[in-house]
C-alpha positions as CSV (number, residue, x, y, z in Angstrom):
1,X,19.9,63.0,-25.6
2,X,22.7,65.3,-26.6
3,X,20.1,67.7,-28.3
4,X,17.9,67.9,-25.4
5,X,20.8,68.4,-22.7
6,X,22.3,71.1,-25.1
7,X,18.9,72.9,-25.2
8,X,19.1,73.1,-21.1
9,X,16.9,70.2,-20.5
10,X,18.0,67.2,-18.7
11,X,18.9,63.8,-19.3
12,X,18.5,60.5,-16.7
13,X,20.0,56.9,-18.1
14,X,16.8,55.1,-17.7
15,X,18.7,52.2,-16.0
16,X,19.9,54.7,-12.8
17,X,16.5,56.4,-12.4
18,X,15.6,51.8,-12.9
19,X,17.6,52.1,-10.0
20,X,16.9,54.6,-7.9
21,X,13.3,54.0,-8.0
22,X,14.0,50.5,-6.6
23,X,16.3,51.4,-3.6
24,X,13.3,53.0,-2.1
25,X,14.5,55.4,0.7
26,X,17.4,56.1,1.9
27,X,18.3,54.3,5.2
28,X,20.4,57.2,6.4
29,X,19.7,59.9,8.7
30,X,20.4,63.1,7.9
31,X,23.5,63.8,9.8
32,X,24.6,60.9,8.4
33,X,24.1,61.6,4.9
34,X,25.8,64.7,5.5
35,X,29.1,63.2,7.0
36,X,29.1,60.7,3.9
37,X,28.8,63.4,1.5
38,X,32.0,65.4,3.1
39,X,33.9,62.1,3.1
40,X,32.8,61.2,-0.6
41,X,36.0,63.4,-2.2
42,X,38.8,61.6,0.0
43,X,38.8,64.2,2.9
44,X,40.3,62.8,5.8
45,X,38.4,62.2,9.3
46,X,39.9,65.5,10.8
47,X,38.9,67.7,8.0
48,X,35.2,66.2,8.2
49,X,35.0,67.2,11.5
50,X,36.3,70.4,11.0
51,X,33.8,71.0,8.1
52,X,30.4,69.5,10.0
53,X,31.2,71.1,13.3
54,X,32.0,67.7,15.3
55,X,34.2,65.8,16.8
56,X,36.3,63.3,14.9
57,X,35.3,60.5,17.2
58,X,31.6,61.4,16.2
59,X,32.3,61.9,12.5
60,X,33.8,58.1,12.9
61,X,30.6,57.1,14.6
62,X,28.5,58.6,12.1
63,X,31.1,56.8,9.0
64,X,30.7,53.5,10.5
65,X,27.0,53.8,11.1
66,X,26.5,54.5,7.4
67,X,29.2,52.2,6.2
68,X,27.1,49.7,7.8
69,X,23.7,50.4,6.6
70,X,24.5,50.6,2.9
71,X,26.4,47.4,3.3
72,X,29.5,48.9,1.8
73,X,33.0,48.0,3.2
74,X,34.3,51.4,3.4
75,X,33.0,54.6,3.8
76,X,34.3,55.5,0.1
77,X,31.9,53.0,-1.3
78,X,29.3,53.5,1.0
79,X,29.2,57.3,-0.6
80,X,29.6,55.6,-4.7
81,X,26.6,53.3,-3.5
82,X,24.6,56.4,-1.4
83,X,25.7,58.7,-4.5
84,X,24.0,56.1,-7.0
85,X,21.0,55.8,-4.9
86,X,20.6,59.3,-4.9
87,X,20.5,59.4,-1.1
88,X,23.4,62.0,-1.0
């Protein structure tokens, strides 16, 4: 594994591609993903908006909607669990 990473090729635990395979496709829309990807390093509501060219209230809307769909109780695991999915 450590050979063939060194060498520039690329290494997937077998258990997260296990994974991935199995959560099928990603129940977020675009937009969404997007938002959830911005809000994945901490940044605050504001700052999203600032970043994806929308209102806060709409960034909020777009949180919530994905918090839901993942089934995660914030949006900071709803972006570990969308991150592990691959989906963002």
């Amino acid at each position: 594994m450590v050979r063939t990473v060194h060498r520039g090729g690329r290494y997937v635990d077998p258990q997260l591609a296990a994974e991935a395979i199995s959560a099928g496709d990603s129940p977020l829309t675009p937009r969404e993903a997007d938002v959830l990807e911005l809000a994945a390093d901490g940044a605050p509501v504001d700052e999203i908006a600032e970043r994806a060219a929308l209102s806060p209230g709409t960034v909020r809307n777009y949180l919530s909607s994905a918090v839901a769909k993942v089934g995660a109780a914030n949006r900071h695991e709803a972006a570990r669990i969308a991150r592990r999915y691959g989906w963002i």
